[in-house]
C-alpha positions as CSV (number, residue, x, y, z in Angstrom):
1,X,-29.3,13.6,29.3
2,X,-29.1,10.6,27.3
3,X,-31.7,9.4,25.4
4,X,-32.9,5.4,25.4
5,X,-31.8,4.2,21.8
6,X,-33.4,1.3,20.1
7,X,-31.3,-1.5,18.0
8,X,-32.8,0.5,15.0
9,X,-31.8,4.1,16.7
10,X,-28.1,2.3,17.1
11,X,-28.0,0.7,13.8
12,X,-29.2,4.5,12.3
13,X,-26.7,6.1,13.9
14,X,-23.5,3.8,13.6
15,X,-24.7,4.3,9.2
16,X,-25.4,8.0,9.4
17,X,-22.2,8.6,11.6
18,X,-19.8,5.9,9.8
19,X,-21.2,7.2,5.9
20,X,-20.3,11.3,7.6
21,X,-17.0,10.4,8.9
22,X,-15.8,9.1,5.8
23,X,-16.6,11.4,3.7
24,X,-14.9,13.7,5.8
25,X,-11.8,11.3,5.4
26,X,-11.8,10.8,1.8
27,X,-12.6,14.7,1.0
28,X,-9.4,14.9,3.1
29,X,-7.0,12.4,1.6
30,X,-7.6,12.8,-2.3
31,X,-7.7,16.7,-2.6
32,X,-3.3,16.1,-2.3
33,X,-3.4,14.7,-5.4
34,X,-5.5,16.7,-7.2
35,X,-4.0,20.2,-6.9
36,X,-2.2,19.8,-10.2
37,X,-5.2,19.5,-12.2
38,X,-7.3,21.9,-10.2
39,X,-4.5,24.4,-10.6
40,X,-4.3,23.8,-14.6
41,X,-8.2,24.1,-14.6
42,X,-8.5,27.3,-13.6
43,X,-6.0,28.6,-14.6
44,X,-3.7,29.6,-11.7
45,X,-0.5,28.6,-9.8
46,X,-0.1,25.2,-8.1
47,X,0.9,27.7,-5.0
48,X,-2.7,30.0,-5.6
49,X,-5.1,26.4,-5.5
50,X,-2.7,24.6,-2.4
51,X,-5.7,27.2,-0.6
52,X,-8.0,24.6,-1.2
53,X,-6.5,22.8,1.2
54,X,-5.5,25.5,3.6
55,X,-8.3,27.0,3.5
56,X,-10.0,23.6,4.8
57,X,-7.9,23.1,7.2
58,X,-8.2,26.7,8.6
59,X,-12.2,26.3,8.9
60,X,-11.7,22.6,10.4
61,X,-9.3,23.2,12.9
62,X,-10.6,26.6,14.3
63,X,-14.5,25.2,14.6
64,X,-13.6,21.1,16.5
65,X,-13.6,23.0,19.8
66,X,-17.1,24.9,19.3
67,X,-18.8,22.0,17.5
68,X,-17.8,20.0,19.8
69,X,-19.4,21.9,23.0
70,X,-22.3,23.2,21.0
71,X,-23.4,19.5,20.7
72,X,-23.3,18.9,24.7
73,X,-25.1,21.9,25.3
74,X,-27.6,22.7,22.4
75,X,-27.9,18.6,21.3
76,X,-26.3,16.4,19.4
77,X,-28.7,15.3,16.9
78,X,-29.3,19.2,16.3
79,X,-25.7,19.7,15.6
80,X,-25.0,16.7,13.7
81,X,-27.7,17.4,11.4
82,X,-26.6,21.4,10.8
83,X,-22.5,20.4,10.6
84,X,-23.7,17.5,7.9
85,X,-26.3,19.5,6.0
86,X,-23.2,22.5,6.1
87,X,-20.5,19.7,4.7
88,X,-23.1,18.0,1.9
89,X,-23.8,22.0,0.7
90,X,-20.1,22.6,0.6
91,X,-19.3,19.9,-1.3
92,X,-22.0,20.4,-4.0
93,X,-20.7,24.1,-4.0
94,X,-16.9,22.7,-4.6
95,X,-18.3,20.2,-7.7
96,X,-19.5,23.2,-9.3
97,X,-17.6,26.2,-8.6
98,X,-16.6,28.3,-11.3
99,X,-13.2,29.3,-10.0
100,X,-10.5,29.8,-7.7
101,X,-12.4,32.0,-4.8
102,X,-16.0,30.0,-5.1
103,X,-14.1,27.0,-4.8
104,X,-12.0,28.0,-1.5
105,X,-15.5,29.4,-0.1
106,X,-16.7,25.8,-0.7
107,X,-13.8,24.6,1.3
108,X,-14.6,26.8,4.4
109,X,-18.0,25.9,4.4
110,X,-17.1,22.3,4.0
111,X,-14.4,22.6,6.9
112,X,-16.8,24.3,9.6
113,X,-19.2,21.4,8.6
114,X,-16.8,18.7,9.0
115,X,-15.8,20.5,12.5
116,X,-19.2,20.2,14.3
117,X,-19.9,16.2,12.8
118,X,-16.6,14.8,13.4
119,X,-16.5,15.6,17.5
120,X,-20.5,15.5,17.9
121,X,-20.7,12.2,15.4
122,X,-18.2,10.6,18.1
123,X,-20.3,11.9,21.3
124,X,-23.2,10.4,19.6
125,X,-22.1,6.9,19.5
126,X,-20.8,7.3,22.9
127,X,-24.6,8.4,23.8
128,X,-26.3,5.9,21.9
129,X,-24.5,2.6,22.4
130,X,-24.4,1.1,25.9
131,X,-21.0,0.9,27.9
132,X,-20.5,-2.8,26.7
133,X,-20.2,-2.0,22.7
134,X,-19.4,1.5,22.9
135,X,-15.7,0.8,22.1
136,X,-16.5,-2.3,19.9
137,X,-19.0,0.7,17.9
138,X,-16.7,3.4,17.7
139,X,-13.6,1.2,16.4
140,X,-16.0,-0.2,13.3
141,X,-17.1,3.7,13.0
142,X,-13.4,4.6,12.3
143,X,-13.0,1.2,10.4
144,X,-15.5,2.6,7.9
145,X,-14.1,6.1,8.3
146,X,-10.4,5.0,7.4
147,X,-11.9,3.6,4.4
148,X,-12.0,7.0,2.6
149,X,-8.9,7.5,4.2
150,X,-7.2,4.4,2.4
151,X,-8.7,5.2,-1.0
152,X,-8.6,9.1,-0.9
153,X,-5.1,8.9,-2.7
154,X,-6.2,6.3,-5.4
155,X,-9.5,8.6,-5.7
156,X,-8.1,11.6,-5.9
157,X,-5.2,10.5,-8.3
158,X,-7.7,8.2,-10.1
159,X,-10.2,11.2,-11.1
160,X,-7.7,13.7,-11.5
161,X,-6.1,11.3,-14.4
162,X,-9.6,10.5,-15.5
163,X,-12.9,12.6,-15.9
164,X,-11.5,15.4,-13.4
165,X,-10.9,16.2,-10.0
166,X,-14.4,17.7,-9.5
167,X,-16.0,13.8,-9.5
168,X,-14.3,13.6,-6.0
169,X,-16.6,15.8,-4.7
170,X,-19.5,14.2,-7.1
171,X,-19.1,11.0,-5.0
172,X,-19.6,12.5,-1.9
173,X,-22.4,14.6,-2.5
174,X,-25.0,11.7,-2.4
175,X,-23.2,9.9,0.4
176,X,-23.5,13.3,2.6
177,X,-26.8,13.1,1.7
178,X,-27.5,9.6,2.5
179,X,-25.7,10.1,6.1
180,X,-28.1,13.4,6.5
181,X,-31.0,11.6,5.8
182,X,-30.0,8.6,8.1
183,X,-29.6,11.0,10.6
184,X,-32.8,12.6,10.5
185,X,-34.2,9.7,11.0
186,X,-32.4,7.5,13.3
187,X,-30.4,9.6,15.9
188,X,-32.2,10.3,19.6
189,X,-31.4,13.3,20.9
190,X,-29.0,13.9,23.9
191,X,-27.4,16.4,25.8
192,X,-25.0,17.6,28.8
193,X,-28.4,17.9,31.1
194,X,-26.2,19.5,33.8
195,X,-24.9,22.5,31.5
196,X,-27.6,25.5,30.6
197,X,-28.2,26.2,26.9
198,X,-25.8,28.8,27.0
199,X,-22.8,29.7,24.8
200,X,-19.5,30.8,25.9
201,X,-19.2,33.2,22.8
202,X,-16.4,35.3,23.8
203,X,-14.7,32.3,24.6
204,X,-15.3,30.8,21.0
205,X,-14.1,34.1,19.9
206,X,-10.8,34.3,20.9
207,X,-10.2,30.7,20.2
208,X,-11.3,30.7,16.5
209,X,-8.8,34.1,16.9
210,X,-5.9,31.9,18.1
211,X,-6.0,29.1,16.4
212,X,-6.8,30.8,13.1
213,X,-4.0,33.0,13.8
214,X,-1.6,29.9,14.4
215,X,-2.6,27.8,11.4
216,X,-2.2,30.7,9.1
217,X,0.8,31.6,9.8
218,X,2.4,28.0,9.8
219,X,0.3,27.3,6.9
220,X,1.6,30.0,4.9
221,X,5.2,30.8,6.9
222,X,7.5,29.2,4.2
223,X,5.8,31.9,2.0
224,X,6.0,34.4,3.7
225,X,9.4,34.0,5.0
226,X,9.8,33.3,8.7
227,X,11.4,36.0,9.9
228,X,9.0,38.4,8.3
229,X,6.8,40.9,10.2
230,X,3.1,39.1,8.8
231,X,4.7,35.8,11.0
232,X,5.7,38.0,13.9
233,X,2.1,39.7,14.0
234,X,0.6,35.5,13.2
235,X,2.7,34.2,16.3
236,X,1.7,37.4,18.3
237,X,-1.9,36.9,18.0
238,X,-2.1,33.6,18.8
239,X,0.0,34.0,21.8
240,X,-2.3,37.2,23.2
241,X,-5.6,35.4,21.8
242,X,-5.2,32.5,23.8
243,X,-3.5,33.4,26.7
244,X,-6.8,35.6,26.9
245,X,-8.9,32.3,26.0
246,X,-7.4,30.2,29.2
247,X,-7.7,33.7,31.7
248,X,-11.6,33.6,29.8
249,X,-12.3,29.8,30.7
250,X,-11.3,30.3,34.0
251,X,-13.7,33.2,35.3
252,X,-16.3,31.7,32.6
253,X,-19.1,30.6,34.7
254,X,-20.2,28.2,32.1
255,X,-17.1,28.0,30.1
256,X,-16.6,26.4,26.8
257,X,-13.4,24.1,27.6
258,X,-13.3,22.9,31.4
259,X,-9.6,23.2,31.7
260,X,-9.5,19.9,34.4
261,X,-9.3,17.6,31.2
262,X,-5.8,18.8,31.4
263,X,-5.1,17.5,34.9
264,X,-6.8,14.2,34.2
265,X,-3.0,12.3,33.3
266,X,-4.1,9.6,30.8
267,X,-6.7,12.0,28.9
268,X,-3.3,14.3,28.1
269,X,-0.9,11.1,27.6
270,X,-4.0,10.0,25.1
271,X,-4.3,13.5,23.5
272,X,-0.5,13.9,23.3
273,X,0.3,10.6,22.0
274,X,-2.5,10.8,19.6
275,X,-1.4,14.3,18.2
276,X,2.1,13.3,17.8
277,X,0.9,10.3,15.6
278,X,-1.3,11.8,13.7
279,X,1.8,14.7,12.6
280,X,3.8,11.7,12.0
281,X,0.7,10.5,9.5
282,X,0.6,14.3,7.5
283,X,4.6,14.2,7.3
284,X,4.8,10.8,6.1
285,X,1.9,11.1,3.5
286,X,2.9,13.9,2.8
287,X,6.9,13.0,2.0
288,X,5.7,9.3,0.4
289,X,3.7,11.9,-2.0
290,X,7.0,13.4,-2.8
291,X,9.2,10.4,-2.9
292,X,7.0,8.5,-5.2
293,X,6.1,10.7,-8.1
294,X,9.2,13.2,-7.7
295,X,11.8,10.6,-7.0
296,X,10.2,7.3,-8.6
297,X,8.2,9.5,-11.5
298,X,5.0,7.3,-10.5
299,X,1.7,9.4,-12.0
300,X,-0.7,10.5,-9.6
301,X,-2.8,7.0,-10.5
302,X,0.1,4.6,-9.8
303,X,1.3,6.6,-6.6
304,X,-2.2,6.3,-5.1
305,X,-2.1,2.7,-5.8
306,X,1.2,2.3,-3.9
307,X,-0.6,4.2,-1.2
308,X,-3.6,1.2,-1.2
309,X,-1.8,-0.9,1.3
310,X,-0.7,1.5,4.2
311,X,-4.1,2.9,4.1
312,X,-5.7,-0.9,4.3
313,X,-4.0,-1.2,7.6
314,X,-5.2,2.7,8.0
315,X,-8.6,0.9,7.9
316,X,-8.2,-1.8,10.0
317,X,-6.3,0.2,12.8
318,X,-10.3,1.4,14.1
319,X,-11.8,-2.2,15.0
320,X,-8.0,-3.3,15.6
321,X,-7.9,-0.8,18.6
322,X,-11.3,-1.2,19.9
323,X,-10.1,-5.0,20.3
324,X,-7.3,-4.1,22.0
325,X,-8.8,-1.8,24.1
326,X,-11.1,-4.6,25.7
327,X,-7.6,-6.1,27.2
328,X,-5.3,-3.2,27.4
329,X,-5.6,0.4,29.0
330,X,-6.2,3.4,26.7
331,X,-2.9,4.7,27.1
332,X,-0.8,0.8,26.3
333,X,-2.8,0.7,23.3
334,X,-1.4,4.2,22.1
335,X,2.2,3.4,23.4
336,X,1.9,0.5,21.3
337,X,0.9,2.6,18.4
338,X,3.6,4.8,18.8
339,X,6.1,2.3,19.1
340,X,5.1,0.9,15.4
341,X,4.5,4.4,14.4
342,X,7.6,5.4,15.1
343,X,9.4,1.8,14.4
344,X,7.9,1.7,10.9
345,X,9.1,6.1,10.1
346,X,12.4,5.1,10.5
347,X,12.5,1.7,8.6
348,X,11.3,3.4,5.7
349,X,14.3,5.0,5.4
350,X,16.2,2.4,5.2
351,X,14.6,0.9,2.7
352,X,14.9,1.3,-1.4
353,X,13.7,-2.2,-3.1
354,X,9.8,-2.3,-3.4
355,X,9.2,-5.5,-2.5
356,X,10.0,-4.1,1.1
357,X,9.1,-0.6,0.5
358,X,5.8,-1.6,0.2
359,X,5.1,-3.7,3.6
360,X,7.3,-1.3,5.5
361,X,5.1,1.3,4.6
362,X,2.0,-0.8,5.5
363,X,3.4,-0.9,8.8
364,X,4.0,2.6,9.2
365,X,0.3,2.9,8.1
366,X,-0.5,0.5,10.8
367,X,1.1,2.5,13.5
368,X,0.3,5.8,12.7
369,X,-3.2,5.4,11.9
370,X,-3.9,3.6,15.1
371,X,-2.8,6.2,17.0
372,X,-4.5,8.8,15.6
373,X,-7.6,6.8,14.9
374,X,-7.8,4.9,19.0
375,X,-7.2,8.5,20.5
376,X,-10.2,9.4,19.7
377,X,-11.9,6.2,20.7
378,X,-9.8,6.5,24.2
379,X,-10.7,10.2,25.0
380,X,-14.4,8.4,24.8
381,X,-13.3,6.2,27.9
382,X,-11.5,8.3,29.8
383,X,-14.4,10.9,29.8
384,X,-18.0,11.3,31.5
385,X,-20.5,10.3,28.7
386,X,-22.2,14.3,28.7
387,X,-19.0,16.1,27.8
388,X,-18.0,13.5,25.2
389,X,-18.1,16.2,22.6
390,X,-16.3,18.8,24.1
391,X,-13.3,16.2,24.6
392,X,-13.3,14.8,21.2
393,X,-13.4,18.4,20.1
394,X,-10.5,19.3,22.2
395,X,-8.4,15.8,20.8
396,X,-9.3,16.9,17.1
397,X,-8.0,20.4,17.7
398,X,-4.9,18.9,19.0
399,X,-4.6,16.9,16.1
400,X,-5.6,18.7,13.8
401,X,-3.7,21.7,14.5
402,X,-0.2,19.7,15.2
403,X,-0.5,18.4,11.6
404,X,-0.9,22.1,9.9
405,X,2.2,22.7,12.3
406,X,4.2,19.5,11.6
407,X,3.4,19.8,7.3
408,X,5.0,23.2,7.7
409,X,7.8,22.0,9.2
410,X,8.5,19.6,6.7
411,X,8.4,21.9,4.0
412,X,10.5,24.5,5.7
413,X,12.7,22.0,6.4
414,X,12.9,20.1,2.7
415,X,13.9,24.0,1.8
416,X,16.4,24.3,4.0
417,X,18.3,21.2,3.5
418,X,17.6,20.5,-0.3
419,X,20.7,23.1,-1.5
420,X,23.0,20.9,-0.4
421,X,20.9,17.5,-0.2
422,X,19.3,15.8,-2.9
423,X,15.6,15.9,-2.2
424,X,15.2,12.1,-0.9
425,X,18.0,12.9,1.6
426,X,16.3,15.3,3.0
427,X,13.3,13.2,2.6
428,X,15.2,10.6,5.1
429,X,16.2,13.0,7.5
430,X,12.6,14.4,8.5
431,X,11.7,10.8,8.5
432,X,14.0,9.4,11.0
433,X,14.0,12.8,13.1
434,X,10.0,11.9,13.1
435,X,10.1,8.3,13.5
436,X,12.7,8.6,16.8
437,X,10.4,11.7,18.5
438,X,7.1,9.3,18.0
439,X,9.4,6.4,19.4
440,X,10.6,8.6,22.4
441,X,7.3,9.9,22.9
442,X,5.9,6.5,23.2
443,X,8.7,5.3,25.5
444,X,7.2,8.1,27.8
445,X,4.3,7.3,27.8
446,X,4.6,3.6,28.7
447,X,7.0,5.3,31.6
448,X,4.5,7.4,33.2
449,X,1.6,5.0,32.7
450,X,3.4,2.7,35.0
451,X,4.2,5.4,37.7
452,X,0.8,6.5,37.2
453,X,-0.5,3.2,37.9
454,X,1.6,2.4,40.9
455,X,-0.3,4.9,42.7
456,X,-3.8,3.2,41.8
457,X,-5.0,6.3,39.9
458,X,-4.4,4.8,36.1
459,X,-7.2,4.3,33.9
């Protein structure tokens, strides 16, 4: 059921939904930089206040799924308003917590927040714009969206150095609060008419239990040692959890997942292409981090300012793709993204003078964050209109999830290698390996797009 929107309905909703999402983005992309200082202000370990981030990540990637469908069933307006009234409560709670366990409680709260706007926000653009600027609406949503992703390093390093790390969350407070007000009272209503206002909760059990299970363990794995019995029991639960999840959505009358999204061929190229880029994203962030203050000795500040151009082209990669996507099918435009992705992970390793440092890495950003950024703009094609949510919650868990997986990796693999490397050769190595799976990946994709389409059945 879709409700008849206005111009002021769609106006309403593209500020309440754009204003959410980046929020989400920038809470995010600064916190990286500002676990030294929040580790120094209460007094513990830089290893002790990383859970600020895992724990967010945790809450975030175990909820995208349930948000997601709770918003087809129950209504998206409903759910938007909860997940952004959750995330603005969160973030005041993070501003002022006292310590280290207050401030991680914060983070959950903020994570299962973020998890039921980001897919529902989506499925409410899709539901409120017509078919003609649905794509052209949802690429300026994730214009504004990458916004806080392009200055959540120069925020998060710039208040760290400055009056504190607690200001990032200060800044979004009254933006939440401007997006939840918006909301309230712009956004129709809609909902998956055909589906009954009922739950699949044992189904949402077991797959908060599997992923949960899965992005502990590879969260916390290098710690833990990965041959140890805590990993053992971690990959063991998430194995018998969701093997238990698919058998549930099967022989679920109304189940929570329709498991034909993964015989529908460019939904998965989308979804795989999509997840792949956005690990290539994490790991690069994540290693530029590394490069440029451990390797350079740039402070937190002038490392976020090198980070200012990828993330521009981070920015422009949502209206970028919803232009291409007017002249190119969903899964081109994310071969093409991997393909620069990819192209641009490599160069970077070949590079040392900044004068080309800096552009190469602006390319990079270009790639990667249209591929992560257009998947979800694709799924939104590919899909019916009244189970837009439960597909963009599907993507996001993809994502999300494969970036926990891929950041372990890395750091796994910087350990393994830096005994006999120095730090910025193993660096190089991740990179390239990264860059040349992306590339591959793409080259795949553009492969089976074509067979796909020689039998008429490409979208």
């Amino acid at each position: 059921m879709r409700a008849e929107a206005s111009t002021a309905a769609r106006k309403g909703a593209f500020i309440a939904v754009a204003v959410a999402l980046f929020c989400i983005q920038l809470d995010f992309f600064a916190l990286n930089l500002a676990i030294p200082g929040i580790a120094a202000e209460l007094g513990v370990t830089v290893s002790a206040a990383q859970w600020t981030l895992s724990a967010y990540m945790l809450a975030i990637g175990c909820f995208f799924i349930i948000g997601g469908r709770v918003g087809d069933v129950f209504g998206r307006r409903g759910t938007l308003l909860a997940g952004t009234a959750l995330f603005t409560a969160g973030t005041v709670g993070c501003a002022l917590a006292p310590g280290l366990g207050p401030l991680v409680g914060a983070r959950i709260a903020q994570g299962v927040g973020a998890a039921f706007v980001f897919p529902v926000a989506v499925s409410v653009i899709t539901n409120t714009f017509p078919e003609e600027s649905r794509a052209k609406a949802l690429g300026g949503v994730f214009g504004v969206a990458n916004i806080g992703t392009a200055i959540g390093p120069f925020v998060g390093g710039g208040f760290t150095e400055g009056p504190g790390w607690r200001w990032i969350f200060w800044l979004m407070a009254p933006l939440s609060l401007l997006s939840l007000i918006t909301a309230l009272v712009y956004v129709p209503d809609s909902r998956d008419a055909a589906a009954p206002r009922e739950l699949d909760v044992l189904g949402c059990a077991l797959i908060v239990g599997a992923l949960a299970a899965l992005t502990l363990t590879v969260e916390r794995g290098d710690a833990w040692g990965w041959s140890s019995t805590r990993v053992f029991l971690g990959f063991a639960v998430t194995v018998v959890s969701g093997g238990l999840f698919l058998v549930r959505e099967r022989l679920a009358r109304h189940p929570l997942v329709d498991l034909g999204l993964f015989r529908d061929v460019p939904y998965v190229l989308v979804t795989g292409m999509g997840t792949l880029t956005n690990m290539g994203y994490g790991v690069t962030v994540f290693l530029a981090t590394l490069y440029l203050q451990g390797v350079r000795g740039l402070s937190p500040l002038l490392a976020g300012t090198v980070f200012l151009a990828p993330a521009l082209l981070v920015a422009l990669s949502g209206p970028l793709g919803a232009r291409l996507g007017r002249h190119m099918r969903p899964t081109t435009v994310m071969a093409l993204a991997g393909i620069g992705a990819g192209t641009g992970m490599y160069a970077l390793t070949q590079v040392g003078a900044w004068w080309l440092y800096v552009p190469v890495f602006a390319w990079c950003g270009l790639g990667l964050g249209l591929g992560w950024t257009y998947a979800s703009v694709a799924t939104q094609q590919l899909v019916a209109p009244a189970r837009a949510g439960e597909a963009s919650g599907v993507l996001l868990t993809f994502l999300v999830t494969g970036g926990a997986i891929a950041l372990a990796g890395t750091a796994a693999g910087i350990s393994a290698m830096t005994p006999q490397r120095s730090p910025e050769e193993a660096y190089d190595v991740i990179l390239r390996l990264g860059g040349a799976a992306v590339l591959a990946t793409a080259v795949l994709v553009l492969g089976v797009r074509h067979r796909v389409a020689a039998q008429g059945r490409s979208r």
